[in-house]
One Martini backbone bead per residue (centre of mass of N, CA, C, O) as a GRO file, in nm:
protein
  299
    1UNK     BB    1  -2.042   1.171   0.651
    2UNK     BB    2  -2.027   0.933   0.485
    3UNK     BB    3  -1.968   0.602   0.449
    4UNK     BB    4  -1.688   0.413   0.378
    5UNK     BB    5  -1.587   0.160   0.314
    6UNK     BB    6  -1.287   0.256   0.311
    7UNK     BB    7  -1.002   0.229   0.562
    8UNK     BB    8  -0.704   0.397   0.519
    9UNK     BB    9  -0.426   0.357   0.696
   10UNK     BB   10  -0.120   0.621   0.663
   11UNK     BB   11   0.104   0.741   0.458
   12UNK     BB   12   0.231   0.995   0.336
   13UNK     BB   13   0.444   1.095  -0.006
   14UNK     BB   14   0.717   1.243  -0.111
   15UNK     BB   15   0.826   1.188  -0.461
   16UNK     BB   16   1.197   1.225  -0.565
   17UNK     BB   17   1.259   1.191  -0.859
   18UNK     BB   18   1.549   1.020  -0.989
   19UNK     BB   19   1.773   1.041  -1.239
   20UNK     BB   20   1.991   1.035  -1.516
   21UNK     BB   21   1.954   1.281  -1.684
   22UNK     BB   22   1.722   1.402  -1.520
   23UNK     BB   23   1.491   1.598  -1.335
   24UNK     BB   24   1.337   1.643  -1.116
   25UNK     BB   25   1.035   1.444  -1.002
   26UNK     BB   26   0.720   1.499  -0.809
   27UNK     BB   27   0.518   1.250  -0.622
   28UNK     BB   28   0.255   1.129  -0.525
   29UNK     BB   29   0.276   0.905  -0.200
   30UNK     BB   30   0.262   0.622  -0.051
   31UNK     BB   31   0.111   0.337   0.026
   32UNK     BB   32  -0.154   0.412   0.135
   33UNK     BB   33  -0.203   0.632  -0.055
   34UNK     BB   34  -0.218   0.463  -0.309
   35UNK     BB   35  -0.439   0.264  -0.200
   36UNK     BB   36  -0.649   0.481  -0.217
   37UNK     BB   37  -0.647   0.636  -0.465
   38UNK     BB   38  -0.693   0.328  -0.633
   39UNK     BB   39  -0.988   0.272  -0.513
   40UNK     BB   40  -1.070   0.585  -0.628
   41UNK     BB   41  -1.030   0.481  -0.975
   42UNK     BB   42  -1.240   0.253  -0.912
   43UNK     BB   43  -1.539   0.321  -0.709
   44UNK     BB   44  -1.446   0.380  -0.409
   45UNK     BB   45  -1.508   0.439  -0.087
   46UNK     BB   46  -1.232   0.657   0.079
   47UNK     BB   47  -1.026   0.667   0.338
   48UNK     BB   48  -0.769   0.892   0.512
   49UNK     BB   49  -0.553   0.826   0.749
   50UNK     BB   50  -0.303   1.101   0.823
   51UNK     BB   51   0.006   1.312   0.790
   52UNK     BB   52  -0.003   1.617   0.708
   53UNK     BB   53   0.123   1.913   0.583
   54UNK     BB   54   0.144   2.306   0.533
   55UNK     BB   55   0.263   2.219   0.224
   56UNK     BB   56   0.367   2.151  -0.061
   57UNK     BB   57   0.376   1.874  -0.037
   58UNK     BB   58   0.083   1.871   0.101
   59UNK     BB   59  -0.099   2.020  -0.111
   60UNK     BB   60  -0.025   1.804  -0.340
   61UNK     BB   61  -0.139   1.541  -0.225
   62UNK     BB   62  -0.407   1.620  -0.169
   63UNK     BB   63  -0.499   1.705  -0.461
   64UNK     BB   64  -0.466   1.423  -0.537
   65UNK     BB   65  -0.658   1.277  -0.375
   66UNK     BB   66  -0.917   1.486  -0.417
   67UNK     BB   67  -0.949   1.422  -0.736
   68UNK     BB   68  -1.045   1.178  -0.665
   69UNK     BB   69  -1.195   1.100  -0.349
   70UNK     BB   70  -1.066   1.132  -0.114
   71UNK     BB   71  -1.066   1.109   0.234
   72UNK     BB   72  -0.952   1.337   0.493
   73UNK     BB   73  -0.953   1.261   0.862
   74UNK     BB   74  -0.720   1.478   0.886
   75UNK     BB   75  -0.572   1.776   0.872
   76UNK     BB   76  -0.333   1.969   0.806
   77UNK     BB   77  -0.055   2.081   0.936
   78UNK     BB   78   0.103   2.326   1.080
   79UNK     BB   79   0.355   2.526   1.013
   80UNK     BB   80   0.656   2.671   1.209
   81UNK     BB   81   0.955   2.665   1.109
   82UNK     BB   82   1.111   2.495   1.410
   83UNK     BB   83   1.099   2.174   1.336
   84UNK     BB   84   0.791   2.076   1.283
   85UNK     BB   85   0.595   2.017   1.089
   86UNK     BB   86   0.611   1.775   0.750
   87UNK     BB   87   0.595   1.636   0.474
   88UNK     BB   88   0.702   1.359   0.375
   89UNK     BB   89   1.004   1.217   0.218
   90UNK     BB   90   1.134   1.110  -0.070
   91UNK     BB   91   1.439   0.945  -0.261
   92UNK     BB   92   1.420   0.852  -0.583
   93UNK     BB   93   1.562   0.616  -0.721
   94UNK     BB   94   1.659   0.500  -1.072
   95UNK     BB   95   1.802   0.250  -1.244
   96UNK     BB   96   1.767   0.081  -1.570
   97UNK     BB   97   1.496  -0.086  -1.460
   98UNK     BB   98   1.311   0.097  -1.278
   99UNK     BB   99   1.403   0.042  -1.025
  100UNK     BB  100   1.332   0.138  -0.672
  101UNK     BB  101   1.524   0.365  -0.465
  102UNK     BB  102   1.515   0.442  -0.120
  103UNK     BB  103   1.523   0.786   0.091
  104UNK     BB  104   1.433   0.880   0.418
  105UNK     BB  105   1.176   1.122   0.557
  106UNK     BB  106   1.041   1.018   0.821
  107UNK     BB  107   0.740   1.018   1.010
  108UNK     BB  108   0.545   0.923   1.279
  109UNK     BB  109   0.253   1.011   1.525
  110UNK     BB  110  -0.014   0.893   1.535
  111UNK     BB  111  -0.255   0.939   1.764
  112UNK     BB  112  -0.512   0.873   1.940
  113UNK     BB  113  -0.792   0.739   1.756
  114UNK     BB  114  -1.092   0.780   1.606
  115UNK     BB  115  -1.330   0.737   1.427
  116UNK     BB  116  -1.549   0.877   1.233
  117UNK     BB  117  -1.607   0.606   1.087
  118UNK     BB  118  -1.752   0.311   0.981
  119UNK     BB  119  -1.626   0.000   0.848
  120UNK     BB  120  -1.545  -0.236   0.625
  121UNK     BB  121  -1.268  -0.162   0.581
  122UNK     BB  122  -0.943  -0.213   0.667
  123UNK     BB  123  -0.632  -0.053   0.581
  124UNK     BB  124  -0.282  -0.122   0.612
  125UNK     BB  125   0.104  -0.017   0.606
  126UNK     BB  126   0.406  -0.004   0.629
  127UNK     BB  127   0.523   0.212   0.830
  128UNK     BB  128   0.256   0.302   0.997
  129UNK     BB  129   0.233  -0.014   1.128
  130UNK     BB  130   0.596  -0.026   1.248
  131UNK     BB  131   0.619   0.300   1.363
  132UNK     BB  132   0.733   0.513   1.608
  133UNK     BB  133   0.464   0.634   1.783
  134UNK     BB  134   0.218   0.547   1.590
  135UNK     BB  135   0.152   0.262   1.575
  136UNK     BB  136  -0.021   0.188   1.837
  137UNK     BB  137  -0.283   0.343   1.681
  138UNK     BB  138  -0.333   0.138   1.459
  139UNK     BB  139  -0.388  -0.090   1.614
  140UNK     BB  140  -0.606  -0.034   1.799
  141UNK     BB  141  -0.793   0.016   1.530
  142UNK     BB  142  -0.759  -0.299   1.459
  143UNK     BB  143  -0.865  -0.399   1.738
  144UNK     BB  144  -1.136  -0.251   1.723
  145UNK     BB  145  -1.236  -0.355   1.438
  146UNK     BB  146  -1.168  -0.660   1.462
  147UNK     BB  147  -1.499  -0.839   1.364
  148UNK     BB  148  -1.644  -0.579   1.174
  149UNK     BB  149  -1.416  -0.545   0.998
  150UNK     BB  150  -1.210  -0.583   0.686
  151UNK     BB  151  -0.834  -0.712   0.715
  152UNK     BB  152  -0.565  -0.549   0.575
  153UNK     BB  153  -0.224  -0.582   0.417
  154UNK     BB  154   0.091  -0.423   0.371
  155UNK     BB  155   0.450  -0.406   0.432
  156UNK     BB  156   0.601  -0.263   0.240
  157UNK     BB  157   0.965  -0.269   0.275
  158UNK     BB  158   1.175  -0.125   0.471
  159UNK     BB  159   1.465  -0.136   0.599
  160UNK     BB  160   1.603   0.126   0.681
  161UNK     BB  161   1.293   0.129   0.911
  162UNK     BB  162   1.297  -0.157   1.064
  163UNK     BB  163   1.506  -0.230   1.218
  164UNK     BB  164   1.568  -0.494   1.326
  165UNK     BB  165   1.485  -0.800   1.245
  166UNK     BB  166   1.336  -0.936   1.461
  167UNK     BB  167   1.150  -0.699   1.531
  168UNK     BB  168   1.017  -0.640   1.264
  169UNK     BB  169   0.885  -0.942   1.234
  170UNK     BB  170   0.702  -0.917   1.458
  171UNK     BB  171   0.534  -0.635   1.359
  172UNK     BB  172   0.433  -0.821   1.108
  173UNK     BB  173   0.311  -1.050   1.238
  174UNK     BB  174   0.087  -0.889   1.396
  175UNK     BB  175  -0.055  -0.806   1.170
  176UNK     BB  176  -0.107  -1.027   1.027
  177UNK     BB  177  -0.294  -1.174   1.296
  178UNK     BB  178  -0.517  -0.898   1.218
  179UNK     BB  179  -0.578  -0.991   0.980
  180UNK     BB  180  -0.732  -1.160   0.620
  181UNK     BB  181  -0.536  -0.970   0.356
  182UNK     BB  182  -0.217  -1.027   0.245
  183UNK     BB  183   0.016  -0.854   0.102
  184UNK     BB  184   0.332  -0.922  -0.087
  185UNK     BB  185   0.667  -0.939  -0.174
  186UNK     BB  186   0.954  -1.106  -0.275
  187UNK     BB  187   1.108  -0.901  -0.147
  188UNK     BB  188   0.975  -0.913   0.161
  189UNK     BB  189   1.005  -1.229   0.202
  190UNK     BB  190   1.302  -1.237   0.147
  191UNK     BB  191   1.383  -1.038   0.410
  192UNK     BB  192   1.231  -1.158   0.628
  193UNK     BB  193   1.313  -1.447   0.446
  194UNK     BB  194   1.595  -1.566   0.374
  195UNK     BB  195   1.501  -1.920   0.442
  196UNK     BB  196   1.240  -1.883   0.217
  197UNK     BB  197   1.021  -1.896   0.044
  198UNK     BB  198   0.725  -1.757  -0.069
  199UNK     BB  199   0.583  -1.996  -0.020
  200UNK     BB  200   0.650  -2.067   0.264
  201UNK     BB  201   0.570  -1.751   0.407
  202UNK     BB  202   0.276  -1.791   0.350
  203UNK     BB  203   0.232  -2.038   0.500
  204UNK     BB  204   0.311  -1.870   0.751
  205UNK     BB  205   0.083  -1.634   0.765
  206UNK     BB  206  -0.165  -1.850   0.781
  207UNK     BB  207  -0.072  -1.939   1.050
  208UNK     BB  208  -0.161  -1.655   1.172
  209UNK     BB  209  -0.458  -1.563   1.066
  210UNK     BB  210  -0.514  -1.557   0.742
  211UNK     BB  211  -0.733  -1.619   0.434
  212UNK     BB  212  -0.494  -1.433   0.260
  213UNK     BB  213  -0.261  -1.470   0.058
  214UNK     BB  214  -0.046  -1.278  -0.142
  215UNK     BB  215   0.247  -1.236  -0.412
  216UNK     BB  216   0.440  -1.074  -0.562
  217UNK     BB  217   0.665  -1.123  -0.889
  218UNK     BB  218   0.671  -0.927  -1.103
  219UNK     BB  219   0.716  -1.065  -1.432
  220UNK     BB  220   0.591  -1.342  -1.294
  221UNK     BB  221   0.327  -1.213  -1.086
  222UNK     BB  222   0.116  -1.396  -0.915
  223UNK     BB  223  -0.001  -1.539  -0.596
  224UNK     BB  224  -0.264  -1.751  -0.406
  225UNK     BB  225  -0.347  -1.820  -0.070
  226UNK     BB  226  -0.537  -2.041   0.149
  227UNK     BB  227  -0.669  -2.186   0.454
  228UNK     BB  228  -0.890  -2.352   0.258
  229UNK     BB  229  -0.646  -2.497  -0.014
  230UNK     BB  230  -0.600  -2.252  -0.194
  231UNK     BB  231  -0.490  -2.182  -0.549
  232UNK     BB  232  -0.342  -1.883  -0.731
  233UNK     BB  233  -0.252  -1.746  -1.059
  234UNK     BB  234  -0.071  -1.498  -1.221
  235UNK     BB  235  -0.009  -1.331  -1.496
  236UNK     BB  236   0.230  -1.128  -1.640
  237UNK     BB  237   0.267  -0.856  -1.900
  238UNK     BB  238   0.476  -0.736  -2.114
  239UNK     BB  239   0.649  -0.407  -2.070
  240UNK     BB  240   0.724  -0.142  -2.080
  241UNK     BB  241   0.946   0.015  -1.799
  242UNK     BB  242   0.899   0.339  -1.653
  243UNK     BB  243   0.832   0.249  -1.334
  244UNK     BB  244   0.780   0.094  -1.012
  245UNK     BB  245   0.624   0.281  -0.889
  246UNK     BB  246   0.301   0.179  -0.738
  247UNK     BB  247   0.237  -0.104  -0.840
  248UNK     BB  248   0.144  -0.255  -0.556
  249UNK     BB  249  -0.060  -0.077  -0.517
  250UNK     BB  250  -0.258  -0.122  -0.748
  251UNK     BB  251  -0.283  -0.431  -0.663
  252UNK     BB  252  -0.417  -0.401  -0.428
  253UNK     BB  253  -0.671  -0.244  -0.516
  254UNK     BB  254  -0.765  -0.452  -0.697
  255UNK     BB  255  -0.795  -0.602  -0.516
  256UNK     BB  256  -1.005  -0.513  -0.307
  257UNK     BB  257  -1.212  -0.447  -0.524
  258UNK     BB  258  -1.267  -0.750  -0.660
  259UNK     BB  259  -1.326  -0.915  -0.372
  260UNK     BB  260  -1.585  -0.665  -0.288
  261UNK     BB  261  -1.720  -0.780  -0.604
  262UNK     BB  262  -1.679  -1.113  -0.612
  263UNK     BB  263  -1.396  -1.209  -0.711
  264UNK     BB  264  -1.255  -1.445  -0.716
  265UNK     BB  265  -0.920  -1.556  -0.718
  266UNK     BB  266  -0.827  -1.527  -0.976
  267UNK     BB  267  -0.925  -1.304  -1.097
  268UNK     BB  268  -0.831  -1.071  -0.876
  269UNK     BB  269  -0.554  -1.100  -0.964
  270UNK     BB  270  -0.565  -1.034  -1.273
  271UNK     BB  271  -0.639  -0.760  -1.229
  272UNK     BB  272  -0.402  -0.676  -1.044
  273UNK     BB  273  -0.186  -0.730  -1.230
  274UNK     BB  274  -0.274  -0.527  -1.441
  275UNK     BB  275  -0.279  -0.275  -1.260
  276UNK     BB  276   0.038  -0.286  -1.223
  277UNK     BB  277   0.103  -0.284  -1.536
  278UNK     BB  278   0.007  -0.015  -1.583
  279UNK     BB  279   0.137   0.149  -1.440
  280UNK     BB  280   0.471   0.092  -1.514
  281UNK     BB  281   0.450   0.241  -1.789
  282UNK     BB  282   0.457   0.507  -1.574
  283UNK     BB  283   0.505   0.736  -1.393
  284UNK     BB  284   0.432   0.675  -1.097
  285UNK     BB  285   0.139   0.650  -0.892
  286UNK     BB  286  -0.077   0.541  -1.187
  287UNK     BB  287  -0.353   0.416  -1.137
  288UNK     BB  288  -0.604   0.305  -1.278
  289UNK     BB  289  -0.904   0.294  -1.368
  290UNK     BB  290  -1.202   0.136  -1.495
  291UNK     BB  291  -1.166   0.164  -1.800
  292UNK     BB  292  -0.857   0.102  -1.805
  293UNK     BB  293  -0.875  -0.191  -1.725
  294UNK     BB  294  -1.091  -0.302  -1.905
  295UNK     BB  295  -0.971  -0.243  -2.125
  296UNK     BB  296  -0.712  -0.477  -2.070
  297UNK     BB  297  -0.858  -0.713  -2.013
  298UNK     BB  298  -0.990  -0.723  -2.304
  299UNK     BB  299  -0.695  -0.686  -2.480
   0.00000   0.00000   0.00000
């Protein structure tokens, strides 16, 4: 296969959402599978390493990743019916502010594995980071490609999934100090240091050596901070939103396809917000194409 500039390790999840008064309705989801994803709805050459079942949830996510053009490194596991592989799946709650709350069905397993292609951007987060005994391979390939690739991070915190604070704390900040780009929520680093600031929080991840930390903060906007003293902030625009789910991560995709086409960090930026605002006024991870981006940066 042809060598896509991104490389994305991490999870697919089908996302359950429930509402009261209106039937479950069934999305393809996981924030690294969103993040790639919403790469490839950028024009971006995008792999994605992860574990699927050959299942229903399986079979959705897939085509829905193959619609955009993600490749999939490696093949979806047979199901065997008795207790074997499935694809993983959240129950997603929303409140009446469309913000979503989670309880997953989730496992990690991914074995030792090479990359079948070198990637020029290698991007991780979320479960598959931090969730054992999958983590061990995903660190062991960003410390085998870390100053080959530029890496990314979002640790898009799950509480419920992070066991201990301490230790959650630790394994977040490794990933950290593996990176180059890390992005987090105010609600992210409210969890994990809920006694600093998010400015402060960012500044002690930059201490941990990433060039570049950013920060979403919800109808609030967004700041980024640099190793060498560069700070830029975006403001969110009001919409209607019809749920958060996959915000944070259309955010990312766009701060990393406008980065590594060589936008400012403000610029940058306001990219990723858009991209963020225009998500959330849909139901699902469905983040911006190319050309609905551009004109709403234009309008």
């Amino acid at each position: 296969m042809t060598s896509p500039h991104f490389v994305v390790i991490g999870e697919c999840v089908a996302d359950v959402v429930r509402a009261d008064g209106a039937p479950d309705t069934v999305h393809p989801g996981g924030s690294p599978a969103n993040v790639a994803y919403g790469l490839a709805r950028l024009g971006e050459p995008v792999a994605l390493l992860t574990e699927l079942a050959d299942d229903p949830y399986g079979r959705l996510i897939r085509a829905h990743l193959e619609s955009a053009g993600v490749v999939l490194l490696r093949e979806p596991s047979a199901v065997d019916g008795d207790g074997g592989p499935r694809t993983p799946s959240a129950v997603v709650r929303l409140d009446a502010a469309g913000r979503a709350h989670y309880t997953f069905d989730i496992g990690w397993t991914l074995p030792a594995v090479e990359l079948p292609v070198p990637p020029g951007h290698l991007h991780i987060g979320s479960i598959a980071a931090v969730t054992e005994p999958g983590a061990a391979a995903v660190l062991e390939l960003v410390e085998r490609w870390r100053g080959r690739a530029v890496v990314s991070y979002d640790p898009n915190v799950r509480p419920a999934l992070m066991g201990g604070h301490a230790e959650a704390v630790r394994r977040v900040e490794r990933c950290v100090a593996l990176s180059d780009l890390v992005k987090a929520s105010d609600e992210d680093l409210g969890w994990l240091y809920p006694d600093r600031t998010p400015e402060e929080a960012a500044r002690h991840w930059l201490g941990l050596g990433p060039a570049t930390v950013a920060v979403t903060r919800g109808p609030a906007g967004a700041f980024a901070l640099t190793a060498d003293g560069h700070r830029a902030e975006a403001a969110a625009r009001p919409v209607r939103v019809a749920d958060t789910v996959g915000a944070g991560d259309a955010f990312t995709s766009a701060l990393l396809h406008a980065r590594r086409t060589g936008a400012d960090l403000a610029t940058a930026l306001t990219r990723a917000t858009t991209a963020a605002t225009l998500t959330v006024t849909r139901p699902g991870a469905t983040p911006p194409d190319t050309a609905e981006l551009t004109a709403a940066l234009r309008g």
